[in-house]
N, C-alpha and C positions, 0 to 999 in steps of 0.2 A: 184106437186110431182117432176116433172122432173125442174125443176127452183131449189128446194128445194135440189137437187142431184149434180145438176150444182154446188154451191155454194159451195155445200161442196168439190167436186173436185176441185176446184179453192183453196179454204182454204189449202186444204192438202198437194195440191203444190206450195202455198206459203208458207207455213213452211218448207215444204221439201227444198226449194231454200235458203231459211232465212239458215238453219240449214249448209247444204253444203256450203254457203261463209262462217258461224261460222266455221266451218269443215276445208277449204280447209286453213281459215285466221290463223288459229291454225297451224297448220303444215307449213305454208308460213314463220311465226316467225321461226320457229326453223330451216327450208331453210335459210331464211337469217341469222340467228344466227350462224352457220356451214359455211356460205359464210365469213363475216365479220372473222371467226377466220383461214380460210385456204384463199382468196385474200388478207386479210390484210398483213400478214408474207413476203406474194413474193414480195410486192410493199415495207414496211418499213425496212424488213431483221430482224425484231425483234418481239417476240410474242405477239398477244394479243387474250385476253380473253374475254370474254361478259356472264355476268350472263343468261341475258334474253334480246329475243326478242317478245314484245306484238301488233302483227300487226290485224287490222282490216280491211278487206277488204272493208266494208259499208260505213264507216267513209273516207275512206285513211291514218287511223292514227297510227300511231306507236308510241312503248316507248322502246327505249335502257338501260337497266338497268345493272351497273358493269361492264362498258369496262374499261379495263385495256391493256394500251400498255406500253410494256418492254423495255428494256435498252439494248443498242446494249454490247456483249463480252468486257469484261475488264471495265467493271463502275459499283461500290458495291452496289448502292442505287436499292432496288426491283425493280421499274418501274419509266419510264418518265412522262406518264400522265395517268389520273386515271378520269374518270367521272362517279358518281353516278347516274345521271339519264340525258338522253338526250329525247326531244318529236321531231317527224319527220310527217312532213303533206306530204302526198304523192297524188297526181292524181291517184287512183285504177286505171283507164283506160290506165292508160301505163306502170304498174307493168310488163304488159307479150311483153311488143314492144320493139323497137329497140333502143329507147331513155325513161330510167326512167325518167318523170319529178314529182320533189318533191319541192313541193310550200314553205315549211321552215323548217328549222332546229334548234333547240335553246335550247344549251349546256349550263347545269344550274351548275356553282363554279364548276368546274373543278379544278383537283389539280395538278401542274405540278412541276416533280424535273428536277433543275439544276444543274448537275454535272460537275465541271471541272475550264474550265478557259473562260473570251473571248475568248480568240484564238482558243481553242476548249473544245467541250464540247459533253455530251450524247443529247441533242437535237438536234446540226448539224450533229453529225454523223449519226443521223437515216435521217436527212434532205440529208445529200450525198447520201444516199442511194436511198432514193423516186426520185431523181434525174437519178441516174443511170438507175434505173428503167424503166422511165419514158421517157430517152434519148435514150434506147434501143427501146423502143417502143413494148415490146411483154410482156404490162402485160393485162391479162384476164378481162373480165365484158363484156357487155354494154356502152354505153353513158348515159351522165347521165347531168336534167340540173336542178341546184337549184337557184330558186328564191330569198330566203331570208335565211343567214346563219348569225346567231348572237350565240357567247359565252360571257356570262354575270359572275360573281361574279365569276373571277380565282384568285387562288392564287397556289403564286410559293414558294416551298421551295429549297430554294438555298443551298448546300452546293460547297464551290470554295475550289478550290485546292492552294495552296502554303498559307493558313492562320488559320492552326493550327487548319483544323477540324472548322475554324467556322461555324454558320449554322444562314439564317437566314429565315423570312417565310416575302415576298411581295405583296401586291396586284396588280393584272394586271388588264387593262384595259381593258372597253369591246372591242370586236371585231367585227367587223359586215361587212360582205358581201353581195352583192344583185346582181341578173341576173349572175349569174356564168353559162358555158355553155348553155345560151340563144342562139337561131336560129336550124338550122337543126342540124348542125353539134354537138353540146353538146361536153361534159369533159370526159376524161376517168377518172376511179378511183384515178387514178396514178397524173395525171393532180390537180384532187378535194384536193387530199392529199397533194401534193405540195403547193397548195395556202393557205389550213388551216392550214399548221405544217411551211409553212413558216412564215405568219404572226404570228405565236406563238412563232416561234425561235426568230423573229427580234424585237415584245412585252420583250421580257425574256430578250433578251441581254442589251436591251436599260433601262429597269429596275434595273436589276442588275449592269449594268455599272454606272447610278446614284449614286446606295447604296453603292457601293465602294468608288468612291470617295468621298460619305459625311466618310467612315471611317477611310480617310487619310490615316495612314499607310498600311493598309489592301490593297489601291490601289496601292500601291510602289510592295505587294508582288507580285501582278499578273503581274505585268512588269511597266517600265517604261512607258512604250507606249500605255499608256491599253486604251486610246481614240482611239487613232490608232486600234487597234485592233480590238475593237468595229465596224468601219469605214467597215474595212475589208467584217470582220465576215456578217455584215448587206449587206454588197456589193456579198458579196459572195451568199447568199440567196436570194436576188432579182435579180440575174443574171441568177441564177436559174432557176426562173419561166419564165425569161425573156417572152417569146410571150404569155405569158398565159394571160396579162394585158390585151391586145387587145380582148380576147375573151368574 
C-alpha cells in the first residue's frame, strides 16, 4: 500500500516537473522573442521583428520563425535580410549563466536586399552601425559562445543605384562559422552580429561586384573604379571586426 502511494507521489511529481519546464520553456520563447526585437535595434540601429520563438527547455532546442531585419533611414526597399525559419541547439544548462553556450545555429535561404552602390550600400551602413556599437562597448546581454554557425541556400536581391532601377536576384554562398566565442571569456551580442552581418556584407559585395562586371556597361555606371571600390568596402568590414578573428 505504502510502495503503491510512493509511486504515485513520484508519478505526480514528475509530471508536475515535465509540465513546469513545458510551462516555463513556453514563456522562455516569448522572453527571448521580446529580447531579439528590443537588443537587436541598439546593436543594428534598425528594426527587427520575429514572428515566433519555439524554445524547449528539455531538448535545448529552438525555432526562429520570421525575423526580419530593416533597413537603416533613407533606403526604399522594406527590409535588408529576411529569414523564414532558423533552428538553434542550445546547452539548457547555461540558458540562466553567465555565458549562453549554443552548440549550432543553421539559417535555412535567407533572403537578403542589396541597396545602393559598392561604395555604399544599406548593408554597410547597418554594418557601421554594429560597429559603433560595438566600439562603444555598452551594448546589453550576456556572453555568448557558438559552436557551429552555418547559413545555407541565401539569395540576394540586388537593386544598384545609378542603373535605371535594375534589379537583379543572386545566389550566395554558404556561410559557415565554428567555435565563435570559445574559452571563458565568450562574444557579446554585438561582437556575434559583427561577424555574421560581416561575413554577409563582404559574400553580397563580392557577388554583386561579379554581376556587374559580367553586365559591362552597368559596371561603367557604379563608377569607373568599381573594383577598387569593392577592395575598399571589403577592407573596410573586416577591419571592422579586426580582433574578433583571434577569438
Amino acid at each position: 500500500m505504502m510502495r503503491k502511494l510512493f509511486l504515485n507521489v513520484v508519478i505526480v511529481l514528475v509530471v508536475l516537473i515535465v509540465v513546469a519546464v513545458v510551462v516555463v520553456g513556453f514563456f522562455l520563447g516569448t522572453i527571448v522573442k521580446t529580447g531579439m526585437e528590443t537588443v537587436g535595434p541598439k546593436i543594428t540601429q534598425v528594426s527587427i521583428k520575429v514572428d515566433a520563438v519555439n524554445l524547449s527547455l528539455l531538448t535545448g532546442s529552438a525555432r526562429v520563425k520570421g525575423l526580419v531585419v530593416g533597413n537603416p533611414e533613407g533606403y526604399k526597399t522594406p527590409q535588408a535580410i529576411s529569414v523564414g525559419f532558423a533552428s538553434v541547439d542550445v546547452n539548457p544548462f547555461t540558458v540562466l549563466s553567465d555565458k549562453i553556450v549554443i552548440r549550432s545555429v543553421r539559417v535555412e535561404a535567407p533572403e537578403i536586399t542589396f541597396e545602393g552602390g559598392l561604395g555604399g550600400n544599406n548593408l554597410s551602413k547597418i554594418m557601421d552601425n554594429v560597429n559603433a556599437t560595438a566600439k562603444a562597448g555598452n551594448e546589453p546581454g550576456r556572453k555568448i559562445e557558438v559552436d557551429d554557425f552555418l547559413i545555407t541556400g541565401a539569395i540576394v536581391h540586388v537593386s544598384l543605384s545609378g542603373m535605371g532601377g535594375k534589379e537583379m536576384t543572386l545566389p550566395l554562398p554558404d556561410i559557415h562559422f565554428t567555435n565563435l566565442g570559445k574559452g571563458n571569456a565568450g562574444i557579446t551580442a554585438a561582437d556575434l552580429t559583427r561577424r555574421v552581418l560581416g561575413a554577409i556584407t563582404t559574400a553580397t559585395i563580392k557577388v554583386v561586384a561579379g554581376a556587374t562586371t559580367n553586365l559591362g556597361k552597368g559596371a561603367q555606371a557604379l563608377g569607373k573604379d568599381a573594383g577598387k571600390a569593392v577592395g575598399e568596402g571589403v577592407n573596410k568590414i573586416t577591419s571592422g571586426i579586426g580582433g574578433l578573428l583571434k577569438k
